[in-house]
C-alpha positions in Angstrom: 21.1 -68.8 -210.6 22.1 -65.8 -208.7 19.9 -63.7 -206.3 19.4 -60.1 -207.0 18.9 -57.1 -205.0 18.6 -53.5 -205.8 20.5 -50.4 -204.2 19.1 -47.3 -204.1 19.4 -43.3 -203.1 23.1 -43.5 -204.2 23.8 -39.8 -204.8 26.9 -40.6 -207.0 30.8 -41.0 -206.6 32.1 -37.5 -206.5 31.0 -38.2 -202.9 33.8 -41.3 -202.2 31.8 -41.6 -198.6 28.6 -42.5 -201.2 31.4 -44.4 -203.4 33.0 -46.2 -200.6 29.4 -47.6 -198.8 28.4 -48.6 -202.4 32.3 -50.7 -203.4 31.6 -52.0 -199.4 28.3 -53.7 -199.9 29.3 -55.1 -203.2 32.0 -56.8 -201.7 29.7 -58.2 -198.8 26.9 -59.1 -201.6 29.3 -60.5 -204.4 26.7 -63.6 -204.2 24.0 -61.4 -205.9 23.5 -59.7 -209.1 23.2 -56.2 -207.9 21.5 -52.9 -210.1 22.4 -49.9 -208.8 20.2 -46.7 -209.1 21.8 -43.5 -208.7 21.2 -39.8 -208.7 24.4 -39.1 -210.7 25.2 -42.2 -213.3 27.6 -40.3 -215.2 30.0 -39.9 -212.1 29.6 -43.6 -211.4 30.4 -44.5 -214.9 33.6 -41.9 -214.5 35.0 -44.1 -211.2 34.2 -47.3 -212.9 32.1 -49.1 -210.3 32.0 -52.2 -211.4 28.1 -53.1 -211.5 24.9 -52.1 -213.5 24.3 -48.6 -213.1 20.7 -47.3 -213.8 19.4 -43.7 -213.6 17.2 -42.9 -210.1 15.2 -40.2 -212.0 13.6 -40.1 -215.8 11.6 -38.0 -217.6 12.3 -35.2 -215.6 11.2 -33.0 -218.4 11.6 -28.9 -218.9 8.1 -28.2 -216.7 9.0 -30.1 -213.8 12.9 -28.5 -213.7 10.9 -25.1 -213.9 8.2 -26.5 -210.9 11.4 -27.4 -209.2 13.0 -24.4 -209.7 9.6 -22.0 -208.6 9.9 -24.2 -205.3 13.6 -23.6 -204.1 13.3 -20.0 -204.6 10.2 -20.3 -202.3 12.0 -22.5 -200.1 15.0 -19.7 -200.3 12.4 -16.8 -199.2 10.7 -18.7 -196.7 14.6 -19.3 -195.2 15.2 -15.8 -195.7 12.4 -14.3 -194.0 10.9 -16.8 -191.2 12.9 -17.5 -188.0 14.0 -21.0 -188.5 11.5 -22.6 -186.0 8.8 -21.4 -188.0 10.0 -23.0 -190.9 10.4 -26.1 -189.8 7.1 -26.3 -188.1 5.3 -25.0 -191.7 7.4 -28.2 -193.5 6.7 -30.3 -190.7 2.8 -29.2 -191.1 3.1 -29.8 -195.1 4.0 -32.9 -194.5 1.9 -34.1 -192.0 -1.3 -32.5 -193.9 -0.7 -32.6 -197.6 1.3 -35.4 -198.1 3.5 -36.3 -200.9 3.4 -35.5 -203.9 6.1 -36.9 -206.7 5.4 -37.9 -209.8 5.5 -41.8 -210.0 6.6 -41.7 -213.7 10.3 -40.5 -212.7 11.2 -43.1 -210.8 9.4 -46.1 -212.5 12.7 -48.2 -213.5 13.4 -48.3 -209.6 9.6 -49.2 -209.0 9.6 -51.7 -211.4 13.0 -53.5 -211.3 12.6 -57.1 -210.7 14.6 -57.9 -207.3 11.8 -58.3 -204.5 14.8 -57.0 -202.1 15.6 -53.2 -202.3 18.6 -51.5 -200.0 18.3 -47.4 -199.6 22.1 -47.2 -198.7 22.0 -43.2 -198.4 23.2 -43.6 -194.8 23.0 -40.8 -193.2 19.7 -39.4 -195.7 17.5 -39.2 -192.7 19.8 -36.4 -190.7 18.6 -34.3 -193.4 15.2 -32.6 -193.9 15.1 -31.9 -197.2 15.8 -35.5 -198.5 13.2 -37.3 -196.0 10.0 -36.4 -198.2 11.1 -38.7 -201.1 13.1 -41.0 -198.9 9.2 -41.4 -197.2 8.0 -41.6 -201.0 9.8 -43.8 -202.6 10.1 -46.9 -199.5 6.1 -46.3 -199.6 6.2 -46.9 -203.3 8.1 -49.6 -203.2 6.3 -51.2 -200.6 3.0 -50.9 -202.6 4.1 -52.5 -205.5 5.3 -55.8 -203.0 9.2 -55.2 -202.5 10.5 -55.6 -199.1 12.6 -52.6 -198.6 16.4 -52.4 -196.8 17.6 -49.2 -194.7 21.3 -50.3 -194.7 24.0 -48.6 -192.5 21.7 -45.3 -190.9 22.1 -42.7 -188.8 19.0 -40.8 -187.7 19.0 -37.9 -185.2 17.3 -39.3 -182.2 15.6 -36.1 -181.8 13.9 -36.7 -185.4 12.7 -39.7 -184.3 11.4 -38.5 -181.6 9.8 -35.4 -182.0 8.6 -35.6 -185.8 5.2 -36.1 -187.4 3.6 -39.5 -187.1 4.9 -39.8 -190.7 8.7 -40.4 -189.7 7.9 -43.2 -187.7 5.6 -44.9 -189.9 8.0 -44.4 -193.2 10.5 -46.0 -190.6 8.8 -48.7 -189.5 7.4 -49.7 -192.9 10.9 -50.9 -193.7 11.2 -54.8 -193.7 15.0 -54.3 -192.3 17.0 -51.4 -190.4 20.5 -51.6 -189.8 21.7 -49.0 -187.6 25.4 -48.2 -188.2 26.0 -46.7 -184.6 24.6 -47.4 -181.6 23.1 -43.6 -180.4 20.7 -44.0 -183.6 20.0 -47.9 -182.8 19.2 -46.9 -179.1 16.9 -43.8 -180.6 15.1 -46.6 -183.0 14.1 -49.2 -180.4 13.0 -46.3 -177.7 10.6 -45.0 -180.4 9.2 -48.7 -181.0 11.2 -49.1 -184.4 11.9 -52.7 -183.2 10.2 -54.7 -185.3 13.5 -56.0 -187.7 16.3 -53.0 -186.3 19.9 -54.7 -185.9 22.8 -52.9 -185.1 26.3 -53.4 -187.2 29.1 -51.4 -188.3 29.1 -49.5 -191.9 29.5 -51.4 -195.0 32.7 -49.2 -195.6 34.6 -50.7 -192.8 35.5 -53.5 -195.1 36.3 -50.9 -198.1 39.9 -52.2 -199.9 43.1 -50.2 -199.7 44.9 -49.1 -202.6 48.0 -47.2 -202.2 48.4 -44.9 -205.4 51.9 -45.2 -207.3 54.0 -42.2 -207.2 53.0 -40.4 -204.0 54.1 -36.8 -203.7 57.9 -36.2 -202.1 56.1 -34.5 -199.1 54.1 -37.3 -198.0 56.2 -39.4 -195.8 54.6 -42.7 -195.1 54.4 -43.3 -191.7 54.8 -39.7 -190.6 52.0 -37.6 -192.5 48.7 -35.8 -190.5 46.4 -36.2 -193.1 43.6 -34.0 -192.9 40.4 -33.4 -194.7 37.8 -30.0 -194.0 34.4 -29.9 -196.2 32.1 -26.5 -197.1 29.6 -28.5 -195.3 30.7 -28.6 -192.2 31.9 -24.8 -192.3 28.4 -24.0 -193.5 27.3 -25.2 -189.7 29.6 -22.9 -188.0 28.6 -20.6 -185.3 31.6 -18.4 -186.0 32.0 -17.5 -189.4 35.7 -18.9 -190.7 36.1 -21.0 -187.3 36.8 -24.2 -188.8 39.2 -22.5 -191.2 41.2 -20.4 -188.4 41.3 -24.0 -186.5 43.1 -25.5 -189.4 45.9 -23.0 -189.8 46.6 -23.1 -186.1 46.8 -26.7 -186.2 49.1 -26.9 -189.5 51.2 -24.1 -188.1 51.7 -25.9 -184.4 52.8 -29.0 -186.4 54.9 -27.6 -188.3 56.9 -25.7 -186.1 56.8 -28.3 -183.4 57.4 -31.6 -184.7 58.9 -33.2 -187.8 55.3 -34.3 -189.2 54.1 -33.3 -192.8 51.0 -32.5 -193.6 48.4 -34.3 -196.8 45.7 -32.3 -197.6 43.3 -34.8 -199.0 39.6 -34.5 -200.1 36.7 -37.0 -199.7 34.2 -35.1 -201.8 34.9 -33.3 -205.0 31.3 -32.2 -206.2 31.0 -28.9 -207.6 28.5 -27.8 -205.0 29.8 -29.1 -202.5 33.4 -29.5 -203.0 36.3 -30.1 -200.6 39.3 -29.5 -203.0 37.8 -25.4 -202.4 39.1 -25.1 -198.9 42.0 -27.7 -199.2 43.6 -25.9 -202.3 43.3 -22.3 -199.9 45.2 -24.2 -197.6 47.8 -25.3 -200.1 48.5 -21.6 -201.8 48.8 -20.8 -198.0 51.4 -23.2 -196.9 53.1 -25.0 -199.9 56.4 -22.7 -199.7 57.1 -24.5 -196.6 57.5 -28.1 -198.8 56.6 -29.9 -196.0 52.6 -30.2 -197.4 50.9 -32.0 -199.9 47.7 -31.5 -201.6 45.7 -34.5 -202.9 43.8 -33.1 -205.8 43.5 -36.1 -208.4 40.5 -37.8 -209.1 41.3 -40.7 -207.1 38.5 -43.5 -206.0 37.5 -44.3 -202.3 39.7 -46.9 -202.3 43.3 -44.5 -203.3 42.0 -42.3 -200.8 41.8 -44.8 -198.3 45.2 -45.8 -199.3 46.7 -42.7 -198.4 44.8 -42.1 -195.3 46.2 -45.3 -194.0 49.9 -44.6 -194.3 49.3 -41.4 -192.3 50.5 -41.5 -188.8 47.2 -38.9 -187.6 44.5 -38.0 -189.3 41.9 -35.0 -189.2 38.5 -35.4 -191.0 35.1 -33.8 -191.7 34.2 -36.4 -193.9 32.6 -39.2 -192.1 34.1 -41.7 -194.4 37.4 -40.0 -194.5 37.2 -40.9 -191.0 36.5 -44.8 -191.5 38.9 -45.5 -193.3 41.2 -43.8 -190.5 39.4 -46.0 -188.5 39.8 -48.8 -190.3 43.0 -48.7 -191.5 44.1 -48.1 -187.6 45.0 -44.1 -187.7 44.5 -42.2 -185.0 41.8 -40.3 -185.7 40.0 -37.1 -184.6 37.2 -36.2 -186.1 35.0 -32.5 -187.0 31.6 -33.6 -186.6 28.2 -32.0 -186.9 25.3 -35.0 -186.1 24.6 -38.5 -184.6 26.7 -40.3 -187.2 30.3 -39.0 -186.0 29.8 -39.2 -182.3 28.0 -42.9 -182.4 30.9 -44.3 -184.7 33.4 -43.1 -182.4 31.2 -44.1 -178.8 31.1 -47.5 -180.3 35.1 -47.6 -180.8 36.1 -46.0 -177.9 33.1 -46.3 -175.9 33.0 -42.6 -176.3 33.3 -39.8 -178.2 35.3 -37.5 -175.9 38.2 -36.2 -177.0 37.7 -37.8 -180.4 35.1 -35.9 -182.1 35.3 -32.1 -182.0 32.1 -30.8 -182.9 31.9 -27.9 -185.6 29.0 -26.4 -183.6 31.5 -25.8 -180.7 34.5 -24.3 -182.3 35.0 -20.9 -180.6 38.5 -20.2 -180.0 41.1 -20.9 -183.0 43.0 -23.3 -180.8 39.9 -25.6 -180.3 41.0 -28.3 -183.0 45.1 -28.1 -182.1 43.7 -28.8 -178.0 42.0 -32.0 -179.6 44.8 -32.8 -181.5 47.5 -32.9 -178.8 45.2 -35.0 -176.8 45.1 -37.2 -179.6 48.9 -36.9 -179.7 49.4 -37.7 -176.6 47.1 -41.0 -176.6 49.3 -42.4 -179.9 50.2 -45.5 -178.2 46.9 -46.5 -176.2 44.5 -45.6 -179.2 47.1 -47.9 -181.4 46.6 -50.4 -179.2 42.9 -50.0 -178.7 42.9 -50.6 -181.9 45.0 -53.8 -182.4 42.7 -55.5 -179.9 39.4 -54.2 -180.9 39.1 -53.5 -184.6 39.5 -56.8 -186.0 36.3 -57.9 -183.9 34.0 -55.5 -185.0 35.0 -54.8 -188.5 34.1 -58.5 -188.7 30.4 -57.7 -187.3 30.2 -56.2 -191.0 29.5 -59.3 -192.3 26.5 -59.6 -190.6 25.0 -57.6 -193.2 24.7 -60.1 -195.2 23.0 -62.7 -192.8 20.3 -60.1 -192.1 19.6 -59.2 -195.7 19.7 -63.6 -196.7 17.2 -64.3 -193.5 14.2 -61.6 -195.4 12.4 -64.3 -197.6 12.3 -63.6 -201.0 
């Protein structure tokens, strides 16, 4: 009989990084008989992931859509009309005085599936503060009710776990198993006395399979292609309003006027709020006279994607699993990164993150990104042999994933 284990606070495929860690830990549990509950089913169902897909939320009935609704335009006030500090001080204090409050009911399938062993494989869920009060909720919930609970493949801000409420690092240590993806968060987690079961090993999606879609577009030459991928989310962060956008055109305009490299415009997530194809297609009106760039906009899974990333000689992300499967599939690889998750992945490659993660934060002049890039350009050889000797070994630490989660007794 096979073991089973749960996965949890998958926000749904249209996010192919969300996608990609969920196809990657199948693969490393194909052993178990695996349920999956996610915040968006129907977009699962749509990319066909092949497991049992069960909604994260029910009976979220009329009243508590209008309760939600009453609190984000609160939320949106309090953001409009308190400095930031303040704000974060009065969620911090909710938090640390009021507690949580959810409604048990919506989430009672997850509460009371059968597998003992439940994985929260959100990632990167703790770099954000609105997601950490019912990331804090449900792991207590599921601890109450006897299940010991995963936190596969994190990255945490080390400043969140060290200058939060008492109530980070208690949600954090009440976890049976942490496995850190990068090593700035797995440093963070042991300073702050989160060392009770806290391993660190590459993300699942390191071992993500490669499809190559049939019938690429003319302008995508194999082997000679700078793939690249922007995301509203990290333009949100700017400091300089269009920066990242600016950086872009520079960059595309350098390559094509000084080299014989095309371009592949290629999206990682393709959610309506929060939807790359937005900036990419700009991009596309802007220089598809020039037949020398492509534009990605199918609904591809996270395995096509990574496909076509890996036939491109560079690549330029946003996306943090745009970026491993660069990684992974041996691309050279600069990144536009905002948190922990892209400058640890890369400091653990490289052994730092200089010269291959531009952060967002940063951008200033509209040459920022092309700098990086020549760099990058000018390392081809060393970073392809970097790779060649170093990637095999630690995609293979991957595996350990599944060691870690076997040695938890049921």
């Amino acid at each position: 009989m096979k073991k089973t284990v749960t996965l949890y606070y998958h926000a749904g495929s249209k996010n192919h990084g969300c996608e990609a860690i969920v196809r990657s830990t199948l693969k490393i549990l194909q052993d178990y008989d695996v349920n999956l509950f996610s915040f968006r089913p129907e977009e699962d169902k749509f990319f066909q992931i092949p497991v049992n897909v069960l909604p994260l939320i029910i009976n979220n009935t009329n009243q508590k859509t209008n309760k939600k609704t009453i609190k984000q335009l609160i939320v949106l006030i309090l953001q409009k009309y308190f400095p930031k500090y303040i704000l974060v001080f009065l969620i911090r204090l909710r938090r640390q005085v009021a507690g949580i409050n959810y409604d048990k009911n919506m989430y009672s399938l997850l509460l009371n599936d059968k597998s003992e062993k439940t994985i929260s494989i959100g990632g990167d869920n703790y770099c954000y503060e609105e997601m950490i009060n019912l990331l804090y909720f449900l792991n207590k919930s599921l601890c109450e009710v006897g299940k010991k609970t995963i936190l596969l493949g994190c990255s945490i801000e080390p400043k969140t776990i060290k200058n939060n409420n008492y109530l980070i690092k208690k949600d954090l240590l009440s976890y049976s198993l942490i496995i850190a993806r990068e090593s700035l968060t797995y440093n963070a987690l042991l300073e702050n006395g989160i060392n009770k079961n806290t391993h660190l090993v590459p993300d699942p999606a390191f071992v993500l399979d490669t499809i190559i879609p049939l019938n690429l577009p003319k302008e995508y030459i194999i082997g000679n292609t700078v793939g690249i991928n922007i995301s509203p989310m990290v333009q949100k962060l700017e400091k300089t309003k269009d920066i990242t956008y600016k950086n872009i055109v520079k960059l595309i305009n350098n390559i094509l006027a000084d080299s014989d490299m095309n371009i592949a415009l290629i999206p990682h997530v393709v959610r309506d709020s929060d939807n790359d194809k937005n900036p990419l297609e700009k991009l596309y009106k802007e220089f598809k006279n020039t037949g020398r760039v492509c534009f990605f906009q199918e609904d591809y899974n996270c395995m096509q994607i990574k496909g076509i990333i890996s036939k491109c000689r560079f690549l330029v992300a946003a996306r943090t699993h745009a970026s491993i499967a660069g990684y992974s599939s041996q691309v050279p690889t600069l990144v536009i990164g905002y948190s922990v998750k892209s400058k640890g992945i890369a400091k653990d490659i490289f052994g730092t993150y200089s010269d291959y993660v531009i952060s967002v934060q940063d951008l200033k002049k509209e040459d920022d990104i092309l700098n990086s890039f020549k760099k990058l350009m000018y390392k081809e050889e060393e970073i392809r042999q970097h790779y060649k000797n170093f990637m095999p070994s630690y995609i293979e630490k991957v595996w350990q994933t599944k060691d870690l989660i076997e040695k938890l007794k049921d």
